[in-house]
DRENDO-1510 file (C-alpha; in Angstrom, 1 decimal, always signed):
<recs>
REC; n; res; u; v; w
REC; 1; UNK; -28.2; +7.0; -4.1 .
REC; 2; UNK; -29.2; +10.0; -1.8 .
REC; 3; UNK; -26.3; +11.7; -0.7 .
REC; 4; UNK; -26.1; +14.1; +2.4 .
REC; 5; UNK; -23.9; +16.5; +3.0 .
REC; 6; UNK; -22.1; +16.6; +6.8 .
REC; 7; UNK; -19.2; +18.6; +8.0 .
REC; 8; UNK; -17.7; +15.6; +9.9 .
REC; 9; UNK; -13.9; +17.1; +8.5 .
REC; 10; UNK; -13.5; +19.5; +11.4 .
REC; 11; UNK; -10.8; +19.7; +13.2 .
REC; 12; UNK; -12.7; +18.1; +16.3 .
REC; 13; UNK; -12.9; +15.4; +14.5 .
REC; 14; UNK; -9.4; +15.3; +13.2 .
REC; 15; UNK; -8.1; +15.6; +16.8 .
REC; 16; UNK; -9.4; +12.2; +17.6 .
REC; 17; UNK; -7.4; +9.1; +18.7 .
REC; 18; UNK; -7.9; +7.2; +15.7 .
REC; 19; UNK; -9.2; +8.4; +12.2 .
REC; 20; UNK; -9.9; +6.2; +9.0 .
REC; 21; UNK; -11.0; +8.2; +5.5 .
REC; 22; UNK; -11.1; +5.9; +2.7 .
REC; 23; UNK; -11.8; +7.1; -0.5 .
REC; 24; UNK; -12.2; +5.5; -4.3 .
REC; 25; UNK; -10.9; +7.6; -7.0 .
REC; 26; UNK; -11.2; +6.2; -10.1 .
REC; 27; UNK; -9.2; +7.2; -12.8 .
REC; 28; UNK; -10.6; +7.2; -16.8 .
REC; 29; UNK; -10.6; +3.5; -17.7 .
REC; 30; UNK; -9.9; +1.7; -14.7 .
REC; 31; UNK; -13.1; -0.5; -13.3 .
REC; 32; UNK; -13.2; -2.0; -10.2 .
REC; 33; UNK; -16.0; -4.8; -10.1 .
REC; 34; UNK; -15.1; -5.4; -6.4 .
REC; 35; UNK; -15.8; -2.2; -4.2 .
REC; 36; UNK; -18.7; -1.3; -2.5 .
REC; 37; UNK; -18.6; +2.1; -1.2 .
REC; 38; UNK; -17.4; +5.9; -2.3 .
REC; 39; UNK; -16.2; +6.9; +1.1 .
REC; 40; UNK; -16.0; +5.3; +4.3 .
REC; 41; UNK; -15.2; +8.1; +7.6 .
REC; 42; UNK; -14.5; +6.4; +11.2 .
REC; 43; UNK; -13.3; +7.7; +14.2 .
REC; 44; UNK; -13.1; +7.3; +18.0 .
REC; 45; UNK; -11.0; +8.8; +20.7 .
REC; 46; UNK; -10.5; +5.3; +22.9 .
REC; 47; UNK; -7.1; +4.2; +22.6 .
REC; 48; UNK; -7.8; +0.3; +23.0 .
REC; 49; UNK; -7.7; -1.3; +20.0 .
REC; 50; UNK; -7.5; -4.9; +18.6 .
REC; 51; UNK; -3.4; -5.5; +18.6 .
REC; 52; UNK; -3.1; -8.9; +17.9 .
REC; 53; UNK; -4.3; -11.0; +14.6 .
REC; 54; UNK; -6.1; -13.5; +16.3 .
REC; 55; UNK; -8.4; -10.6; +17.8 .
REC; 56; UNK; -9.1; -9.6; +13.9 .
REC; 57; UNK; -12.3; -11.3; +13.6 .
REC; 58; UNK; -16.2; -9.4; +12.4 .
REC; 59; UNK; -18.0; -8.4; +15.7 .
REC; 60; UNK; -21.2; -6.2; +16.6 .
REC; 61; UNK; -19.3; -3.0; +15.3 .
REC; 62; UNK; -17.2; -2.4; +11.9 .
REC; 63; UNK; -13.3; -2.0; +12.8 .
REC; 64; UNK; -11.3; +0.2; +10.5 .
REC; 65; UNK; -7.1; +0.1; +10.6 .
REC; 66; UNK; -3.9; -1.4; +9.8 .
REC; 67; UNK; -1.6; -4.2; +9.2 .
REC; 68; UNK; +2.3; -2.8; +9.8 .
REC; 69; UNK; +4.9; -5.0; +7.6 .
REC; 70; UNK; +6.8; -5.9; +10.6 .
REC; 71; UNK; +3.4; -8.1; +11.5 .
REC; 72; UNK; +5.5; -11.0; +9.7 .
REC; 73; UNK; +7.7; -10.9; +12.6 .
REC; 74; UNK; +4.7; -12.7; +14.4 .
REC; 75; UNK; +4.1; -15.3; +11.6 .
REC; 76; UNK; +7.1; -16.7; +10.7 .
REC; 77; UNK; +10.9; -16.9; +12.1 .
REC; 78; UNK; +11.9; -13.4; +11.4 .
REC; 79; UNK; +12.8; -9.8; +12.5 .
REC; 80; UNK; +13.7; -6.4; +12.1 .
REC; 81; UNK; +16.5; -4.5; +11.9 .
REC; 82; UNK; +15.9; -1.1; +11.2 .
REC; 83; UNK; +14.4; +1.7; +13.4 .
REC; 84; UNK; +10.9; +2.4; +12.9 .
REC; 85; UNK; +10.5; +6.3; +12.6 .
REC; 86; UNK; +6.6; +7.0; +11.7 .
REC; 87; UNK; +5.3; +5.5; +15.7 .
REC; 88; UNK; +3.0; +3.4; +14.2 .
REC; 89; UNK; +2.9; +0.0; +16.1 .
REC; 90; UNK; +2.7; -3.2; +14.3 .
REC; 91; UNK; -1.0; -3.5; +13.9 .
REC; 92; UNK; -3.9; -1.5; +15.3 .
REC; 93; UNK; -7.9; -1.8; +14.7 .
REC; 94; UNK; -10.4; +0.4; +16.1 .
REC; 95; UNK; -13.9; -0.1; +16.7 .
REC; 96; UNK; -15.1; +3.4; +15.9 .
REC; 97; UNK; -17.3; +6.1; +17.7 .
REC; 98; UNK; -18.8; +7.4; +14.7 .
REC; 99; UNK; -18.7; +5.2; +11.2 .
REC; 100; UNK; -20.5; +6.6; +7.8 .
REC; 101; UNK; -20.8; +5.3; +4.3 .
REC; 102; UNK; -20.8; +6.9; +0.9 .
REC; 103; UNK; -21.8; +10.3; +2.5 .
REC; 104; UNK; -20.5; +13.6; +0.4 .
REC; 105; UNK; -18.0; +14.5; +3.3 .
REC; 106; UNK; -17.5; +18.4; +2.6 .
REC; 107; UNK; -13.8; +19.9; +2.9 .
REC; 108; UNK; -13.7; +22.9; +3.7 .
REC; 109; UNK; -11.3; +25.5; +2.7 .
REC; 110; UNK; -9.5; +25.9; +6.1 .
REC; 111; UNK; -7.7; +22.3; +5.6 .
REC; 112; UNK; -6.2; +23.4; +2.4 .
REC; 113; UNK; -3.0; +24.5; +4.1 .
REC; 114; UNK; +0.2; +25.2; +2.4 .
REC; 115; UNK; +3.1; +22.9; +2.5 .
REC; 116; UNK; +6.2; +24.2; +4.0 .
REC; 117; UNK; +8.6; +25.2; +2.0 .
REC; 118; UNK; +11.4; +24.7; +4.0 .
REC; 119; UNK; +11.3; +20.7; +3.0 .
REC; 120; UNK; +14.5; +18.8; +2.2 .
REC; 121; UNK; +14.2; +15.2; +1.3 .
REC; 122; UNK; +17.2; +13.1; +2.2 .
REC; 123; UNK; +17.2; +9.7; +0.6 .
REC; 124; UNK; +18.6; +6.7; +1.6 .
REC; 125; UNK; +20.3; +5.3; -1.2 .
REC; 126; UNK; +21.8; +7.4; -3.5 .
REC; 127; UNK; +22.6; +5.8; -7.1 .
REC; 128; UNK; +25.7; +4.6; -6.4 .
REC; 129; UNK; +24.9; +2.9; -3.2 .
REC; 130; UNK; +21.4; +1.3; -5.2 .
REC; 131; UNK; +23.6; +0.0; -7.8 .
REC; 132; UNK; +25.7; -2.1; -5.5 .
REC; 133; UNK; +22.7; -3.4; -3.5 .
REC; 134; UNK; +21.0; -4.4; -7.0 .
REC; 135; UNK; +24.4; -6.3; -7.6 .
REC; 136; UNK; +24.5; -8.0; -4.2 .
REC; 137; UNK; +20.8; -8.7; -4.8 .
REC; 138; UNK; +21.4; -10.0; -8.4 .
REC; 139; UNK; +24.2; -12.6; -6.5 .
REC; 140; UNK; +21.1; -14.5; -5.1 .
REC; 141; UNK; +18.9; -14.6; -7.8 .
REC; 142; UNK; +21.8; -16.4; -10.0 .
REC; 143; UNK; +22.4; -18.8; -6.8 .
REC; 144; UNK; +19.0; -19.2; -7.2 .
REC; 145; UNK; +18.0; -18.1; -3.4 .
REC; 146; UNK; +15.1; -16.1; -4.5 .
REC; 147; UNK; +13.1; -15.6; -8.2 .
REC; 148; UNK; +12.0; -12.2; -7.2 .
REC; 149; UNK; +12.6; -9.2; -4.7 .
REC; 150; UNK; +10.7; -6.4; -4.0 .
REC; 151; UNK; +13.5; -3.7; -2.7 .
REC; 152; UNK; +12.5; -0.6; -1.3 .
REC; 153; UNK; +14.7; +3.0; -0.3 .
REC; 154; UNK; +13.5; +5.8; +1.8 .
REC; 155; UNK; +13.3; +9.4; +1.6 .
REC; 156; UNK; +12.5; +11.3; +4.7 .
REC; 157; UNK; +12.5; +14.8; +5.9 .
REC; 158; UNK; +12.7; +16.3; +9.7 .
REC; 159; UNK; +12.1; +18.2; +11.3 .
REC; 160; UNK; +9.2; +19.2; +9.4 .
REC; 161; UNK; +5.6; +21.0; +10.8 .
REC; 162; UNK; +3.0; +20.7; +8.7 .
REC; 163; UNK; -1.0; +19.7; +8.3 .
REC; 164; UNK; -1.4; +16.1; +7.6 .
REC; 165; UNK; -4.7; +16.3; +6.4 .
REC; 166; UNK; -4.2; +19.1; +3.4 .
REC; 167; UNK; -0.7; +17.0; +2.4 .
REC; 168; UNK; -3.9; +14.2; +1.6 .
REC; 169; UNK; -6.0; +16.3; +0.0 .
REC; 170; UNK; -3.0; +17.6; -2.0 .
REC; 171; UNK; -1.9; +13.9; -2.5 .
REC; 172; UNK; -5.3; +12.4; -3.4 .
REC; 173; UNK; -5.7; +15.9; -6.3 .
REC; 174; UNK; -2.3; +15.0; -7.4 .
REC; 175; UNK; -3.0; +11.6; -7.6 .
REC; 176; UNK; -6.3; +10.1; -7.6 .
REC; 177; UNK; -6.2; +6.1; -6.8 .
REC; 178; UNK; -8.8; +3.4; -5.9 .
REC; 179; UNK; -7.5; +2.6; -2.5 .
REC; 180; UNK; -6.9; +6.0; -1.2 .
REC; 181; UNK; -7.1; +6.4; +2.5 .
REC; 182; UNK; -6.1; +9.2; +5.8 .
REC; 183; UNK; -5.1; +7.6; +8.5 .
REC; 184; UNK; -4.3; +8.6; +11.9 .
REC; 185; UNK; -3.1; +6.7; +15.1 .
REC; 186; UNK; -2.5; +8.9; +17.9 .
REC; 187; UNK; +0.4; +11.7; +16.7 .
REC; 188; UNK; +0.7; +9.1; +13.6 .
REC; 189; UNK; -0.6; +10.0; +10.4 .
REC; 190; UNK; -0.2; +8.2; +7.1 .
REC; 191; UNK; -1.9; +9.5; +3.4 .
REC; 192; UNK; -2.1; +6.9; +1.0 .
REC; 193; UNK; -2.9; +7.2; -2.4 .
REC; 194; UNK; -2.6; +3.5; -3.1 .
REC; 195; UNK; -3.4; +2.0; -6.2 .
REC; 196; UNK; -3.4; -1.8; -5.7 .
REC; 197; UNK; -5.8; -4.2; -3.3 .
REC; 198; UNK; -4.5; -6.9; -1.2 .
REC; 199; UNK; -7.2; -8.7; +0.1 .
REC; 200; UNK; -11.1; -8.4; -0.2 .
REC; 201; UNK; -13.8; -10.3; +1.5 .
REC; 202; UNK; -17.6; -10.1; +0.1 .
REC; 203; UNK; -19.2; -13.1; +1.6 .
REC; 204; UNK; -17.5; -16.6; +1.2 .
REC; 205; UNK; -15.3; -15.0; -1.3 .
REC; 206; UNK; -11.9; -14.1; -1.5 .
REC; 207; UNK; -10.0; -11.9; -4.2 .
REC; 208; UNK; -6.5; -10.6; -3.8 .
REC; 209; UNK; -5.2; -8.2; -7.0 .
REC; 210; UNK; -1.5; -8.1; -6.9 .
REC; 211; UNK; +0.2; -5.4; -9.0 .
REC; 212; UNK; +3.1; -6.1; -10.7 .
REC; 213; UNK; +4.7; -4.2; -14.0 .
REC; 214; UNK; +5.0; -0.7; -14.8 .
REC; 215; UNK; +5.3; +1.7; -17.6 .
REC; 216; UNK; +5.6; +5.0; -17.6 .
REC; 217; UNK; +3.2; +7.1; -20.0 .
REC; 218; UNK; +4.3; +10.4; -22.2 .
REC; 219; UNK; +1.2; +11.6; -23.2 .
REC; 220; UNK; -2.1; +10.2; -24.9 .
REC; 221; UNK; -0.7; +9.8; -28.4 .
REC; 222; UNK; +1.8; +7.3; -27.2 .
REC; 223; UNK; -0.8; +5.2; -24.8 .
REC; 224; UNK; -1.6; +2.9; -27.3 .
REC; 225; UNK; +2.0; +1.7; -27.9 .
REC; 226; UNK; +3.2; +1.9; -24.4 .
REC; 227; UNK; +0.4; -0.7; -23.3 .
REC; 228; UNK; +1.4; -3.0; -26.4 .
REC; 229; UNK; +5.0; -2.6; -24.9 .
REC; 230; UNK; +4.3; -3.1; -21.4 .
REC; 231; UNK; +1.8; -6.6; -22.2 .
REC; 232; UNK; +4.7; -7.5; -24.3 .
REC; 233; UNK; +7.5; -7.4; -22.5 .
REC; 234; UNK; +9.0; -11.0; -20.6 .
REC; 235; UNK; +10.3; -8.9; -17.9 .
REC; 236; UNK; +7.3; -6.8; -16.9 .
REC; 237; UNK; +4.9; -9.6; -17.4 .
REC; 238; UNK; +7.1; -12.2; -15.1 .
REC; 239; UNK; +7.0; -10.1; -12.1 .
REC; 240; UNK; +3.7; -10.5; -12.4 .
REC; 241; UNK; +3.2; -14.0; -12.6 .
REC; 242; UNK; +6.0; -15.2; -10.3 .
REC; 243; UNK; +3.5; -13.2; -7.8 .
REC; 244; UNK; +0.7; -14.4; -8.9 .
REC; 245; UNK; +1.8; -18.2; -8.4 .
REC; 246; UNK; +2.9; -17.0; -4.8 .
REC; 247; UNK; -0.5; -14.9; -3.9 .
REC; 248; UNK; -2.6; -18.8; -5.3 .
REC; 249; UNK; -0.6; -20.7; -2.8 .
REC; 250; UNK; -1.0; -18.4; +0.1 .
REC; 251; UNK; -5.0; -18.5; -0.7 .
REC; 252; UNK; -5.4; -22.4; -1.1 .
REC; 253; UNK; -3.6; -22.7; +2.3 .
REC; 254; UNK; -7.6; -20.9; +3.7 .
REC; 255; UNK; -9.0; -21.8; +0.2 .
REC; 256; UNK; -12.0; -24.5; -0.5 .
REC; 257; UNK; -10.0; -27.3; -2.6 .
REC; 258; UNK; -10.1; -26.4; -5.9 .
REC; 259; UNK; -11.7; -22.8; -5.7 .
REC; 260; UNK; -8.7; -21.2; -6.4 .
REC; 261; UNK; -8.7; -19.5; -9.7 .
REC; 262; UNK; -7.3; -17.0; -11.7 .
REC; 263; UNK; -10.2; -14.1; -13.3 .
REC; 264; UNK; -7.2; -11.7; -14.6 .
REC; 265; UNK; -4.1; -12.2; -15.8 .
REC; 266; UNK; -1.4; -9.0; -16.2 .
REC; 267; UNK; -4.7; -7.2; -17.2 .
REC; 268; UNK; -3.3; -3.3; -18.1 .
REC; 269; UNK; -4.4; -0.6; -15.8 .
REC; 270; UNK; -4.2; +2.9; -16.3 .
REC; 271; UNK; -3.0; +5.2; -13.8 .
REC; 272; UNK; -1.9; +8.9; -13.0 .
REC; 273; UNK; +1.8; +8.8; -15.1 .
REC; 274; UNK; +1.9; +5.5; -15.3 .
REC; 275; UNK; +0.1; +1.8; -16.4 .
REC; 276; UNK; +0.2; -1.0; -14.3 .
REC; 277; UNK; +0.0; -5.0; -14.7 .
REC; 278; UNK; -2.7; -6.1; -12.6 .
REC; 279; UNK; -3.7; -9.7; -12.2 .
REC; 280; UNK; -6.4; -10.8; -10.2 .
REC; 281; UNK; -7.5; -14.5; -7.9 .
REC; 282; UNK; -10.2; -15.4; -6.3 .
REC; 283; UNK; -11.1; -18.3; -4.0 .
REC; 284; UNK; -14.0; -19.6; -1.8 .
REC; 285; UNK; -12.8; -19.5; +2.4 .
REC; 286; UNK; -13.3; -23.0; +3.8 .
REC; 287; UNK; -16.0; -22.8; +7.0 .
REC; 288; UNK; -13.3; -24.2; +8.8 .
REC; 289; UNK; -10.6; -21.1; +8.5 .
REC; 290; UNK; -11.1; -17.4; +10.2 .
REC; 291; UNK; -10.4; -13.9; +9.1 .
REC; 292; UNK; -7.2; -14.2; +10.9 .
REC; 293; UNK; -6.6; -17.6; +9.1 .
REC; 294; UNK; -6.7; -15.4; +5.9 .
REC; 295; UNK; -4.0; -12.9; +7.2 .
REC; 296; UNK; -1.8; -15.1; +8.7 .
REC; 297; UNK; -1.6; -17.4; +5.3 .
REC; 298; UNK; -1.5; -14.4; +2.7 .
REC; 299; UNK; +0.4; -11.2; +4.6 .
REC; 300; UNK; +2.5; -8.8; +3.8 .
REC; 301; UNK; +1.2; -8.6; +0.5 .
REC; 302; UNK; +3.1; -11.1; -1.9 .
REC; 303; UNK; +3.7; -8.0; -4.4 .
REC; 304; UNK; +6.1; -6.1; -1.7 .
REC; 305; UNK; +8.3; -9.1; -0.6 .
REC; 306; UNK; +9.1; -11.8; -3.7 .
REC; 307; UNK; +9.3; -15.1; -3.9 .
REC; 308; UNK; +9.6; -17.6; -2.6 .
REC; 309; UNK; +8.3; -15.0; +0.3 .
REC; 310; UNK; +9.9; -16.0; +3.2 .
REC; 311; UNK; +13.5; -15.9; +2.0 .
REC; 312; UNK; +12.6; -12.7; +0.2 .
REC; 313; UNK; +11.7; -11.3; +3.4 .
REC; 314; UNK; +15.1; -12.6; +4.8 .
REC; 315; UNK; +17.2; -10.8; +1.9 .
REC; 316; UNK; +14.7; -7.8; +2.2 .
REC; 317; UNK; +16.2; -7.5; +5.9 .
REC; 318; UNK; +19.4; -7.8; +5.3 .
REC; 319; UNK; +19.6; -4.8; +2.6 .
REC; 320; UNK; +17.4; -2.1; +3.2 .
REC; 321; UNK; +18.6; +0.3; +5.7 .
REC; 322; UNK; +15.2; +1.4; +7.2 .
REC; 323; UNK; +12.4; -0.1; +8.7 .
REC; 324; UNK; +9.2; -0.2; +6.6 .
REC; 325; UNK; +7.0; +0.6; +9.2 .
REC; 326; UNK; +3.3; +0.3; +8.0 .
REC; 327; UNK; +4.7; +1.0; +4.1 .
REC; 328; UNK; +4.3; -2.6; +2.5 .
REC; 329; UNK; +1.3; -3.3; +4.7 .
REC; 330; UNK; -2.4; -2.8; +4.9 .
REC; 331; UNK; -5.4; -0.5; +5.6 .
REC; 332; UNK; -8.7; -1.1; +5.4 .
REC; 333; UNK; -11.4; -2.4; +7.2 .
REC; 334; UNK; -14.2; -5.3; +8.8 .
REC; 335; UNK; -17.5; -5.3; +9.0 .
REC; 336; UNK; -20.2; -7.0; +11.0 .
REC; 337; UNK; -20.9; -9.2; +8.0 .
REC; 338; UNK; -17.4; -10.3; +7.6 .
REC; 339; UNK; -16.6; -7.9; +4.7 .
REC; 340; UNK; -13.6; -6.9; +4.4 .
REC; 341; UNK; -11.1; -4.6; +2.0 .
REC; 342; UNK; -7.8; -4.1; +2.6 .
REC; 343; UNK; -4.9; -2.2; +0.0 .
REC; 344; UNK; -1.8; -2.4; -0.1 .
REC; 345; UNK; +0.0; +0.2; +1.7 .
REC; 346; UNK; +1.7; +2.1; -1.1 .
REC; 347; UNK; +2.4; +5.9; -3.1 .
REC; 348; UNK; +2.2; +6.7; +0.6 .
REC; 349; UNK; +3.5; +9.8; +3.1 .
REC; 350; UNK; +4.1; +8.9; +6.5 .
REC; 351; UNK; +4.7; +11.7; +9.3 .
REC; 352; UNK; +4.8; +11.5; +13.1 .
REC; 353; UNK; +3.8; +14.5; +14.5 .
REC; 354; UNK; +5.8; +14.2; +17.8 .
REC; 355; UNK; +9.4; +13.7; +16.4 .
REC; 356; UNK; +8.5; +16.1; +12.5 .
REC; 357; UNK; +9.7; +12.8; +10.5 .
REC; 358; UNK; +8.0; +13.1; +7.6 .
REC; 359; UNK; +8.9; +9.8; +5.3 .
REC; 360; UNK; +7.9; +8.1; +2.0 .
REC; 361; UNK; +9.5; +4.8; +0.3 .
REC; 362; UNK; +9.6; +3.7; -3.0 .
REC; 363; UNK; +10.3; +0.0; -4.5 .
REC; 364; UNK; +10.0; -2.2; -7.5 .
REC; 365; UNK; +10.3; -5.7; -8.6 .
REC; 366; UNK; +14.0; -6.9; -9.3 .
REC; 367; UNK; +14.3; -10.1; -11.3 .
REC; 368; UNK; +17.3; -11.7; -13.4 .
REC; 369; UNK; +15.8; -9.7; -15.9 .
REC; 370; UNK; +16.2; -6.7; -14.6 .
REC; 371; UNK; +18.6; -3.5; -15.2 .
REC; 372; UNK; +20.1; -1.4; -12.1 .
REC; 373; UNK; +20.0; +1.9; -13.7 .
REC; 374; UNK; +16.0; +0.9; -15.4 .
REC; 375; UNK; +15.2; -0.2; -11.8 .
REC; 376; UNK; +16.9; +2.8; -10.4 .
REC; 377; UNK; +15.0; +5.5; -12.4 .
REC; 378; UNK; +11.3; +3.5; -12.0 .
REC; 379; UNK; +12.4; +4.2; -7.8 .
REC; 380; UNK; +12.5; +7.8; -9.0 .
REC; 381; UNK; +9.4; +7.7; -11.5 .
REC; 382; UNK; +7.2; +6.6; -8.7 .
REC; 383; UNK; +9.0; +8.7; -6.0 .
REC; 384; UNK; +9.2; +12.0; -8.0 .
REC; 385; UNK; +5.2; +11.8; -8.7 .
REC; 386; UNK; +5.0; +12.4; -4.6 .
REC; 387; UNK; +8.2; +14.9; -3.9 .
REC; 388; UNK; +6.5; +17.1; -6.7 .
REC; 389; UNK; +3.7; +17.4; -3.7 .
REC; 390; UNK; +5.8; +18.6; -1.4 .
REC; 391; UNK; +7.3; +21.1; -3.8 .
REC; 392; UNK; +10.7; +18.9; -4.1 .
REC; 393; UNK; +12.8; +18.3; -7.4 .
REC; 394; UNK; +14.4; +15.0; -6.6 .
REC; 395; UNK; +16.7; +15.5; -10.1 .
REC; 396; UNK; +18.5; +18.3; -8.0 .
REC; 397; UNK; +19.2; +16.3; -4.5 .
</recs>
């Protein structure tokens, strides 16, 4: 394909309202049979956007943004607690100004921008106060209240005053991921470097690609075993399919009868530091059910809450001690045609510009088979891969 090169990364263009950059990296071995494009740029400087899920439907123009976690709050019978710090409201999608595909967007050496080092990250949870939550957590997986929980802790930083747009590029070189995107909403900015895809629309078609199971990698000699040991292991691989079962109900409740299948199952994934389990479902949309239909029946993504979801969500609630915000969500976009992508908002910074909160969370799968202090150091594994960005040793907090 002929590619031309723009300077659409200016800083006129970054001072819009709302700004979507999605990008594909694809690391050495990992194929994606679903995506369609290289890069995707929108932005517009309107403020009106669509807000509520019934609104989220294909129209004359693309729309381009994002699904917050606390969305479920509109769904089903529940709330939330916990303060949201990044400003981002619960959903917002813009129908841009200016929209262009699989261009070779040219950034310029003015964004690369040093990150201050003046950054402390505070977390949360420190290991003592984790391993009493994983106990009190453990409690209602033996009562049998939940199979699975997906728990998450925060780290966060402020005041801090920095460039949002070279901590992406800084992200995105440090980490390169299929479902990276910028986004910014107002003084809101999130960078994702996301590796997993909620939901996908090409056609009639519906495919959702849970990730579930993780093992971290020491080098290319040892790749071989760590993939034999991460396919192998009961644990790992029952994350994955507890979700999976969850993610083929939520599709059958939009799904033609009988459509619902499963093309992948814990298929191994490699990744920057790490290999994932992925698995992934397809299904054919009934005539009779909208783009909205589709949200409301599968969100937030069944990978970041547990199972059975609801009462996950409930547990989720009660224990964390922050809100998620748009962490745990979705980004992505609509088109005209009814296409759609979405990820699964993930190995993500979050900063709001107007308080200097900057903000990341971490989270894994905790089963009866799990271990605190395994589960414990995976929250660090994944969150050490982005304090090393911002020049932070989380080993010395």
């Amino acid at each position: 394909m002929h590619t031309t090169v723009i300077r659409f990364l200016t800083d006129d263009i970054l001072s819009k309202h709302a700004v979507f950059l999605a990008e594909t990296h694809t690391p050495d071995g990992y194929e994606d049979s679903y995506s369609t494009f290289n890069q995707i740029l929108a932005f517009s400087n309107s403020k009106s956007a669509v807000t509520i899920p019934e609104d989220w439907k294909p129209g004359p123009k693309p729309l381009a943004g994002f699904f917050g976690y606390d969305l479920k709050n509109k769904f089903e019978k529940l709330q939330s607690k916990g303060e949201n710090l990044t400003g981002f409201p619960e959903m917002a999608f813009f129908e841009p100004q200016g929209w262009f595909e699989n261009e070779a967007f040219l950034i310029e050496d003015r964004f690369a921008r040093p990150i201050p080092s003046s950054i402390r990250l505070i977390p949360r949870f420190n290991k003592e106060e984790y391993i009493r939550v994983f106990g009190e957590l453990q409690k209602h997986l033996r009562f049998g209240d939940i199979y699975e929980v997906t728990f998450a802790m925060e780290f966060y930083s402020a005041p801090v005053f920095l460039d949002p747009f070279s901590l992406y590029v800084k992200l995105t070189e440090a980490s390169p991921m299929p479902f990276s995107c910028f986004f910014k909403w107002g003084n809101s900015y999130l960078m994702c470097a996301s590796p997993e895809r909620f939901l996908a629309g090409r056609e009639d078609t519906i495919i959702s690609q849970p990730m579930k199971g993780t093992a971290a990698r020491y080098g290319a000699e040892h790749d071989e075993k760590t993939k034999r040991n991460l396919v192998e292991s009961e644990k790992e691989r029952s994350e994955n399919i507890m979700i999976v079962d969850l993610v083929r109900n939520d599709l059958a409740k939009c799904a033609v009868p009988g459509s619902v299948k499963v093309d992948e199952l814990c298929g191994v994934y490699p990744f920057p530091g790490v290999f994932q389990l992925i698995s992934s479902i397809s299904c054919q949309k009934r005539k009779d059910r909208t783009h909205a239909d589709l949200i409301k029946a599968a969100f937030p993504p069944g990978s970041m809450t547990g199972a059975p979801k609801i009462r996950a969500m409930e547990i989720i609630e009660q224990y964390e001690n922050a809100s998620r915000g748009i962490f745990s969500g979705a980004v992505g976009y609509l088109l005209p045609n009814g296409d759609f992508d979405l990820n699964v908002v993930i190995r993500s910074l979050f900063y709001n510009a107007d308080t200097g909160v900057l903000s990341f969370k971490v989270g894994g799968a905790i089963t009866l088979l799990s271990d605190a202090e395994e589960e414990y150091e995976e929250c660090l594994l994944k969150a050490s891969a982005i304090a090393r960005i911002l020049g932070v040793d989380l080993h010395r907090l």
